[in-house]
LOVOMAR-446238 format. One record per atom (N, C-alpha, C): residue number from 1; residue in three letters; chain; atom name; z, y negated, x negated. Coordinates in Angstrom, 2 decimals. Layout:
<sites>
SITE   seq   type   mol   atom        zz        yy        xx
SITE   NUM    ALA     A     CA         Z         Y         X
...
</sites>
This chain:
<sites>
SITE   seq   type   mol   atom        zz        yy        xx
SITE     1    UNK     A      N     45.78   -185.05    -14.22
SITE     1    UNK     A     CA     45.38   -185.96    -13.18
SITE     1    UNK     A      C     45.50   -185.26    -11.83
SITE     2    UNK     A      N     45.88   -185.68    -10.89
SITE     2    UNK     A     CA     46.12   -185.72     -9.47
SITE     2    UNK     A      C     44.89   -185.54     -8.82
SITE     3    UNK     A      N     44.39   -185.33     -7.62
SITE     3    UNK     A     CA     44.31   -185.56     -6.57
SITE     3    UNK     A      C     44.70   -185.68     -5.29
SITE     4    UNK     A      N     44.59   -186.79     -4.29
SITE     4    UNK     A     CA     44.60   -186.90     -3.41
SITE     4    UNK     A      C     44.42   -186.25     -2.27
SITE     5    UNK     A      N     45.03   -185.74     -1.16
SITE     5    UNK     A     CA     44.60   -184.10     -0.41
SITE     5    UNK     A      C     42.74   -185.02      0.05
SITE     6    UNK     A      N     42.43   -185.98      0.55
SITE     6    UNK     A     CA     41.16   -186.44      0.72
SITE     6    UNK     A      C     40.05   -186.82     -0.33
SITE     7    UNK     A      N     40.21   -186.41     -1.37
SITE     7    UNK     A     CA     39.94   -186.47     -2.64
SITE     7    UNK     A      C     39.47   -185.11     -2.95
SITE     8    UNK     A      N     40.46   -184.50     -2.55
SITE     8    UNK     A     CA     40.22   -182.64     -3.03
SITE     8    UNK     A      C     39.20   -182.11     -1.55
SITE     9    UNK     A      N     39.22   -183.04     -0.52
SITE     9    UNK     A     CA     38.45   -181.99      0.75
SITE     9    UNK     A      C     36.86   -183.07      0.14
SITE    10    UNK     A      N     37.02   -183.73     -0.23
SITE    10    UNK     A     CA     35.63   -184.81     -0.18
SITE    10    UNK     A      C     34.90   -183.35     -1.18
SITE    11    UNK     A      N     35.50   -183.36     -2.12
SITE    11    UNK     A     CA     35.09   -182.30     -3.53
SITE    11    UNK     A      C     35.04   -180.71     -3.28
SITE    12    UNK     A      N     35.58   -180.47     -1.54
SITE    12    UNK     A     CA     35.57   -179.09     -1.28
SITE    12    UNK     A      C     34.21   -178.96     -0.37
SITE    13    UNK     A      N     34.21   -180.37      0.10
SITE    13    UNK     A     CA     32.68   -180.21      1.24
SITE    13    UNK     A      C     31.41   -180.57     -0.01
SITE    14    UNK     A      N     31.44   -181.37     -0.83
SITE    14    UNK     A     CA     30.45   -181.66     -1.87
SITE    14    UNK     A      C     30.10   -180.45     -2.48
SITE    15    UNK     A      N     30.75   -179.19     -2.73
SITE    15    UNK     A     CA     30.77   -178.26     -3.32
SITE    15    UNK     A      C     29.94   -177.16     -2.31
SITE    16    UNK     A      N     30.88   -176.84     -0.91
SITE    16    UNK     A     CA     30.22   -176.02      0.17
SITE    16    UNK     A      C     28.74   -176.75      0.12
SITE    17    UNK     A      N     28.58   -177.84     -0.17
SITE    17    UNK     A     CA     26.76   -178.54      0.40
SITE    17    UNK     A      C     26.23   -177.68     -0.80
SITE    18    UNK     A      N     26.55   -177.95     -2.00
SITE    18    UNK     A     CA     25.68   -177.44     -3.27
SITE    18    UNK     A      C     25.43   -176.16     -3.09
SITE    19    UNK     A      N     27.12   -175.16     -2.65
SITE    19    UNK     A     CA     26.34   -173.97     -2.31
SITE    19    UNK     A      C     25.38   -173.42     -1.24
SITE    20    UNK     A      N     25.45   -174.10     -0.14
SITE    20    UNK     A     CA     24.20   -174.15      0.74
SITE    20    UNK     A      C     23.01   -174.08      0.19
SITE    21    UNK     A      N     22.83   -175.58     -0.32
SITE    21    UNK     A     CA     21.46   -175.77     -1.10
SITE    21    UNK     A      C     21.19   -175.07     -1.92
SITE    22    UNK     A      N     22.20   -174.20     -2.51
SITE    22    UNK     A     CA     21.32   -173.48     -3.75
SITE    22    UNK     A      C     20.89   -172.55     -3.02
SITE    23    UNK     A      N     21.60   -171.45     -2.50
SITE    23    UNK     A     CA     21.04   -170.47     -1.23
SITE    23    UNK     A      C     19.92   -170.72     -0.61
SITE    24    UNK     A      N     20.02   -171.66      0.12
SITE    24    UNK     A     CA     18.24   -172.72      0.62
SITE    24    UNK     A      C     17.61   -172.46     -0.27
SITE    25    UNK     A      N     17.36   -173.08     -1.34
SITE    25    UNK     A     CA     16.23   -173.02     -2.42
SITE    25    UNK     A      C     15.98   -171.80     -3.15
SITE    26    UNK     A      N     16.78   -170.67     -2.56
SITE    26    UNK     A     CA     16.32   -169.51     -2.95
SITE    26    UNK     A      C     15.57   -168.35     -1.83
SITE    27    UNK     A      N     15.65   -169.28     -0.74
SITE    27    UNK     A     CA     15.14   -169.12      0.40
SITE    27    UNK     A      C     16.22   -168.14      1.62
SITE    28    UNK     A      N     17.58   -168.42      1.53
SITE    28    UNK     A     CA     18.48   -167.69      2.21
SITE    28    UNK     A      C     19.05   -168.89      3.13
SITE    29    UNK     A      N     18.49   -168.53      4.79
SITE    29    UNK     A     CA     18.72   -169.85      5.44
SITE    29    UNK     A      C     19.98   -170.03      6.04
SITE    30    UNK     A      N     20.69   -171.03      6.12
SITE    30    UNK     A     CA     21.98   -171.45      6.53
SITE    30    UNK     A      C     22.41   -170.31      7.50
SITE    31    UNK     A      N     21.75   -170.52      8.83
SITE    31    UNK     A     CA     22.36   -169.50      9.70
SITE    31    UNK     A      C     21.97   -167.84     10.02
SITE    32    UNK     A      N     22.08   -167.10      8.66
SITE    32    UNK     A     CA     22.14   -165.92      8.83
SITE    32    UNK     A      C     23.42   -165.22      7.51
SITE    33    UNK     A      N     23.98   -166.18      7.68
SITE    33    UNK     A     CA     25.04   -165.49      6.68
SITE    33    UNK     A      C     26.57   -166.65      7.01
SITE    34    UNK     A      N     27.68   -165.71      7.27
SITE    34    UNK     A     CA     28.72   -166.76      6.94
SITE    34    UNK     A      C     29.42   -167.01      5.58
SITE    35    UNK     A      N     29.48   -167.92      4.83
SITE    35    UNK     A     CA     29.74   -168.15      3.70
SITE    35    UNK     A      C     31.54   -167.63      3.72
SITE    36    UNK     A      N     32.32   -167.62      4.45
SITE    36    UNK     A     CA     33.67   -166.79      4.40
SITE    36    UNK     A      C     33.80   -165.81      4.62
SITE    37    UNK     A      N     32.75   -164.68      4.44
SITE    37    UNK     A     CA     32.35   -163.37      4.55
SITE    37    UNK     A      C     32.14   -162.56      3.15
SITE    38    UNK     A      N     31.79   -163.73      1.83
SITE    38    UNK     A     CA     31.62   -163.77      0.79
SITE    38    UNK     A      C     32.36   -164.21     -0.20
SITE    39    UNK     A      N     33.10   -165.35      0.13
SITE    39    UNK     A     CA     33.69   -165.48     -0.97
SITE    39    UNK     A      C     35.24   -166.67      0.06
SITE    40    UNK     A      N     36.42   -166.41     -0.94
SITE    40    UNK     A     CA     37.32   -166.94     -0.04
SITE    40    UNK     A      C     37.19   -168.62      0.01
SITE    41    UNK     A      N     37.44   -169.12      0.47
SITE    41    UNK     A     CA     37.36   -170.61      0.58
SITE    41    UNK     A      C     38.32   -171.39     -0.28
SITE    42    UNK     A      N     39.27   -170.61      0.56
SITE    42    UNK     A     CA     40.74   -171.39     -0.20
SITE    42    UNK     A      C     40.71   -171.31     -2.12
SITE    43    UNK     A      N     40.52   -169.89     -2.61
SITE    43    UNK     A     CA     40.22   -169.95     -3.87
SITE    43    UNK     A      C     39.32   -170.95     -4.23
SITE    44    UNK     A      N     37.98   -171.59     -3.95
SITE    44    UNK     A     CA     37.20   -172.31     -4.33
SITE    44    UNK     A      C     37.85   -173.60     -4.23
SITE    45    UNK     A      N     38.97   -173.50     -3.34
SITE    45    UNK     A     CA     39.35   -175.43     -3.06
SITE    45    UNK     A      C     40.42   -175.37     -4.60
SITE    46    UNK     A      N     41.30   -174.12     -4.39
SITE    46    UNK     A     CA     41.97   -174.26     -5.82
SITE    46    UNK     A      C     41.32   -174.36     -7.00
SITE    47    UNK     A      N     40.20   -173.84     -7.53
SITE    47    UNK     A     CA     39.36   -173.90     -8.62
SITE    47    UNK     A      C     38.54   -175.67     -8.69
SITE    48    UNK     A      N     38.28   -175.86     -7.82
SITE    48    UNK     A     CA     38.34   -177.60     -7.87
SITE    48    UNK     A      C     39.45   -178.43     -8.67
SITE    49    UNK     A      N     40.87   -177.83     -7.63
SITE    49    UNK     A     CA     42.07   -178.50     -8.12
SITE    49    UNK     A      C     42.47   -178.12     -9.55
SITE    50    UNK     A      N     41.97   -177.24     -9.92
SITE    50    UNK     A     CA     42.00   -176.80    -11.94
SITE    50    UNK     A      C     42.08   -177.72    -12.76
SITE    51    UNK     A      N     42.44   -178.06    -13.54
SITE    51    UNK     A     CA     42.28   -178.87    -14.81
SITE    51    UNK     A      C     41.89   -178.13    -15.86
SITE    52    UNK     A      N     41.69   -177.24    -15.61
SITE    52    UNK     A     CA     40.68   -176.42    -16.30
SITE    52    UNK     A      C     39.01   -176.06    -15.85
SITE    53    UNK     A      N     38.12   -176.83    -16.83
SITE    53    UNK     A     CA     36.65   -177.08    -16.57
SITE    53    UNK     A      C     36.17   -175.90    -16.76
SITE    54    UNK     A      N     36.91   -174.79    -17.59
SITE    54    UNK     A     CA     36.17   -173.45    -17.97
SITE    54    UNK     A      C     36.38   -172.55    -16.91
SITE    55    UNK     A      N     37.09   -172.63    -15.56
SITE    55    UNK     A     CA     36.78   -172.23    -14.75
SITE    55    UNK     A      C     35.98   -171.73    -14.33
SITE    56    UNK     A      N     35.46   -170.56    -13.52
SITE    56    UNK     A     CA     34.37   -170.32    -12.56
SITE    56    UNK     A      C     34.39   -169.36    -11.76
SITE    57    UNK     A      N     33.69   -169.37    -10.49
SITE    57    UNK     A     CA     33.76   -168.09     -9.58
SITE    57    UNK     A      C     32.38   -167.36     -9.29
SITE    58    UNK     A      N     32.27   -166.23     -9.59
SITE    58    UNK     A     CA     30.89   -165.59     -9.36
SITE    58    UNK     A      C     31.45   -164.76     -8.18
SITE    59    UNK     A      N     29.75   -164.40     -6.95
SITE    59    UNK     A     CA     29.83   -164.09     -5.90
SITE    59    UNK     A      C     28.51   -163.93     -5.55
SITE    60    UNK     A      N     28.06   -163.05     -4.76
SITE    60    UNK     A     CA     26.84   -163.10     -4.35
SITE    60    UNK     A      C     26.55   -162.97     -2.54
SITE    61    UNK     A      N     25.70   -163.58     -2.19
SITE    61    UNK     A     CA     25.21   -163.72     -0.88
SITE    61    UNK     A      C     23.86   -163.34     -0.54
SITE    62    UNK     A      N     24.27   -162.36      0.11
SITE    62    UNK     A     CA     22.77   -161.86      0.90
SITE    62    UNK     A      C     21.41   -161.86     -0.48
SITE    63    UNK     A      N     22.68   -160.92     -1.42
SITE    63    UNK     A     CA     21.27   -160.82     -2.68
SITE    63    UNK     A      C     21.33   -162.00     -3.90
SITE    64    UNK     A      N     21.82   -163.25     -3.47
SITE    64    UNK     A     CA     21.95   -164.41     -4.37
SITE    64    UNK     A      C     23.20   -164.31     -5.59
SITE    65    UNK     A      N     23.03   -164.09     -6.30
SITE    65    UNK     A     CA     24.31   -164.06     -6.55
SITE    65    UNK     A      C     24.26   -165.39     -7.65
SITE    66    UNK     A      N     25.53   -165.90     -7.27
SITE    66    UNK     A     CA     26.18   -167.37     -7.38
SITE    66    UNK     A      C     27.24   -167.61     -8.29
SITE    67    UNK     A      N     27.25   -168.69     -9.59
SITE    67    UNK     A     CA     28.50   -169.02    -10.72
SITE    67    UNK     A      C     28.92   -170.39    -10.26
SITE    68    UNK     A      N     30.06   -170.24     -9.90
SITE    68    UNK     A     CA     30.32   -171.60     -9.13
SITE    68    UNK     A      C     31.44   -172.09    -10.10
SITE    69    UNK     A      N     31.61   -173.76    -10.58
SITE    69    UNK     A     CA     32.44   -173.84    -11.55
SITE    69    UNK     A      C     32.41   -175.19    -10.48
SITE    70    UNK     A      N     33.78   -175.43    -10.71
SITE    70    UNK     A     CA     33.59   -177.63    -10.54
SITE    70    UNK     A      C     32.97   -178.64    -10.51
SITE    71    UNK     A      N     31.85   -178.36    -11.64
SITE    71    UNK     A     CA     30.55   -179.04    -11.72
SITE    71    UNK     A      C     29.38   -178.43    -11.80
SITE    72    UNK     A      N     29.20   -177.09    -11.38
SITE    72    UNK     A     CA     28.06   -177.00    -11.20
SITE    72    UNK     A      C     28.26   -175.40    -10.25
SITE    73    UNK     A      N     26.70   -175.36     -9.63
SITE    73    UNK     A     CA     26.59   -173.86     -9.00
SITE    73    UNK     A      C     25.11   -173.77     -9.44
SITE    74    UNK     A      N     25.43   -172.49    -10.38
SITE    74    UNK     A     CA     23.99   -172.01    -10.80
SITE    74    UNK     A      C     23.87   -170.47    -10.13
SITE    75    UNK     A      N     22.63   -170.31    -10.22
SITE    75    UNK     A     CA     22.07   -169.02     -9.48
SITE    75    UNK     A      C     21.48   -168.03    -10.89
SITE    76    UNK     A      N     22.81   -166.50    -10.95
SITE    76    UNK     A     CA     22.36   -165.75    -11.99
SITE    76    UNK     A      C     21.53   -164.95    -11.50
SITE    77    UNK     A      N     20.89   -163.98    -12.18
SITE    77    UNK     A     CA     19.99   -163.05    -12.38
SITE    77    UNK     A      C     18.25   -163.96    -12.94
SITE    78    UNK     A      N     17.39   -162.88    -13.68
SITE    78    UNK     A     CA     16.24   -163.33    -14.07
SITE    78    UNK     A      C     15.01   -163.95    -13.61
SITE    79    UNK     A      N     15.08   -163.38    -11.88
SITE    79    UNK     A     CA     14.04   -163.68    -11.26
SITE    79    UNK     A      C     14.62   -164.68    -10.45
SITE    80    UNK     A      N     15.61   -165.40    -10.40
SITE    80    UNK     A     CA     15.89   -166.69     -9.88
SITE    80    UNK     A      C     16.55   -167.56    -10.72
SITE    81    UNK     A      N     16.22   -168.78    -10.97
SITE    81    UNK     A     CA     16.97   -169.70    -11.60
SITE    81    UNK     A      C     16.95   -171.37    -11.30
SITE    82    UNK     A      N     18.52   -171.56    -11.02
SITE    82    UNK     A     CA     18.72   -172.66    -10.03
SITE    82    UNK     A      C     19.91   -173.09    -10.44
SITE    83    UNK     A      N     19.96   -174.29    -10.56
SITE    83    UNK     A     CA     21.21   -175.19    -11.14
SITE    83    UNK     A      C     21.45   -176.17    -10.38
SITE    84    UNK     A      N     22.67   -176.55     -9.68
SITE    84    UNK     A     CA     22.71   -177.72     -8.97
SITE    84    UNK     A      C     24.27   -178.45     -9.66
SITE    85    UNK     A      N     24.15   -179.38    -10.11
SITE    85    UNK     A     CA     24.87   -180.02    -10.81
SITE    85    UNK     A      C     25.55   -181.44    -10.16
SITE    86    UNK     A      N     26.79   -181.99    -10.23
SITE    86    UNK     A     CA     27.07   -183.03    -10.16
SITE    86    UNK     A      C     26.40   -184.35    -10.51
</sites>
């Protein structure tokens, strides 16, 4: 299956929000970190475009460290646990 180039940016900004929010809810606030400092962008828009669901990208921010797949961004390690899902 295809996407549409407005199809794939709708699913690249839906994705940047989740990883915000998970960061937020781990208490790491929007403006003290740039998220293209951490992890590349462009890779994350291609891992969208995958047809492969077993995909995923791990990365960590300012301590968070983050499993980002297509449908979901969960937050690893023991003393945090956070799932934000489609």
């Amino acid at each position: 299956m295809r996407h549409s180039p407005s199809d794939s940016s709708d699913r690249s900004n839906d994705l940047l929000i989740k990883i915000i929010e998970t960061l937020e809810a781990c208490g790491i606030e929007e403006d003290t970190y740039q998220l293209h400092d951490y992890v590349d962008l462009d890779a994350l828009e291609q891992l969208l475009a995958s047809p492969n669901d077993d995909i995923s990208v791990q990365f960590t921010v300012e301590g968070v460290q983050l499993d980002v797949s297509p449908k979901s961004v969960d937050v690893l390690g023991e003393d945090r646990s956070s799932t934000t899902e489609d």
